[in-house]
C-alpha positions, 0 to 999 in steps of 0.5 A: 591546418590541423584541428584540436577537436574531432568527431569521427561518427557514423553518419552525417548528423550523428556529430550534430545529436550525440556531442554537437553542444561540445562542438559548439563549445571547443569553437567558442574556446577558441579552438579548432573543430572538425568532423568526419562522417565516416558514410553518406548516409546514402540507406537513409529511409528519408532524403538522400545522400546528397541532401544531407551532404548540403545540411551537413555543411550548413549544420556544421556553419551553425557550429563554427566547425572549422573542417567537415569532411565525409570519408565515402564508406558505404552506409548500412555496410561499415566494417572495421576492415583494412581498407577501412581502416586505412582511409580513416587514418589518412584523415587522422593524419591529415586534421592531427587531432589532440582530442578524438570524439566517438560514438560508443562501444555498443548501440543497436545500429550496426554503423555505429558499433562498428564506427567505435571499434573502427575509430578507436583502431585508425586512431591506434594505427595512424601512430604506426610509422610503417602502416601503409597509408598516406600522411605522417604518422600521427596519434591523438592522445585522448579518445572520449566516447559519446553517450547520449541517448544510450540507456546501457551506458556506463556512468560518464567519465565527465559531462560538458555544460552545453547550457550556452550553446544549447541552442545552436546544437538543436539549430544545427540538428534542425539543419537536417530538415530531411531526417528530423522534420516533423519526427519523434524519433532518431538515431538512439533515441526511442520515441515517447511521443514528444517532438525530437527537440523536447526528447533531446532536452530531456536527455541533456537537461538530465546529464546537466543536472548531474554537474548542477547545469541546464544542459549537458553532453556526457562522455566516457573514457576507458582510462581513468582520468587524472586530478592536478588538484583536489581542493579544486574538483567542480560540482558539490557533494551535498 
């Protein structure tokens, strides 16, 4: 079955850190979720690939996540190559999504620099009628890139209240014991001394507060988005 939203990060529990609370939040909605961990996190200094494969499908239980798959590029190597390419749009034409979420276009982990640009091109690739690879073509019509925790991110296109599913989002990022037990530090985010949870509710209480929510996931869109109607815009200007 095809799903309406889909996450296409890097590593398995980069979904969980970056936009696990809209995750979490499209399921609640009713709509059909999935991810794809584009490598099994096999470089990891801590656990191995295949702990993280069982906390990747408990985590993504904690979600509602309708469909978790890993695409077996290799960790610490990811490269927008053809090949690469290639296996990324045979999962985009397999799930068919409407709605595509991605790690942004710059970050100090080469995996997830590379995960931007190679998501961004399968998804363009995967409508080419004749590109060689398995399934119909298919191509989704929205891509919005994850900001969280990046300190040279662009103000967001929008920001999604995750005051409700807050929670489950730091429940599923806990299904990690392996990477984020006892830790102060993980992925983008640089340590200041607090626990990992207190540092990620620092950083969504900040974009909530932008839309006058609790907590928030910021994304940003290379298009402009579209109004239907003015009179109606969310979040008060004085």
């Amino acid at each position: 079955m095809p799903v309406d939203l889909l996450a296409v990060m890097a590593h398995p529990d980069d979904a969980e850190l970056l936009c696990g609370g809209t995750l979490a939040r499209a399921a609640d909605q009713g709509h059909r979720t999935g991810i794809v961990d584009l490598t099994r996190g096999e470089l990891g200094s801590r656990g191995t690939a295949e702990l993280r494969a069982k906390e990747a499908v408990a985590a993504a239980k904690v979600l509602g996540v309708a469909e978790r798959v890993n695409a077996g590029l290799p960790d610490g190597h990811l490269a927008n190559t053809d090949a690469a390419r290639r296996i990324v749009v045979e999962h985009i034409r397999r799930l068919r999504p409407g709605v595509v979420l991605l790690q942004y276009i710059t970050s100090r982990h080469p995996d997830h620099r590379v995960a931007s640009e190679l998501v961004r091109d399968a998804c363009f690739l995967s409508g080419l009628k004749n590109y060689p690879a398995d399934g119909q073509p298919f191509r989704p019509a929205k891509l919005c890139h994850a900001l969280s925790f990046r300190e040279d991110a662009v103000k967001p296109s929008f920001v999604v209240d995750i005051s409700a599913q807050f929670d489950r989002k730091l429940a599923a990022i806990a299904c990690f014991a392996s990477q984020f037990d006892g830790v102060t530090q993980a992925g983008e985010m640089y340590p200041t001394g607090q626990p990992l949870d207190d540092l990620i509710a620092t950083q969504n209480g900040h974009y909530g507060s932008l839309i006058r929510a609790r907590f928030g996931e910021p994304f940003w869109t290379a298009e402009t988005m579209a109004v239907a109607d003015i009179t109606a815009l969310g979040v008060h200007s004085l």
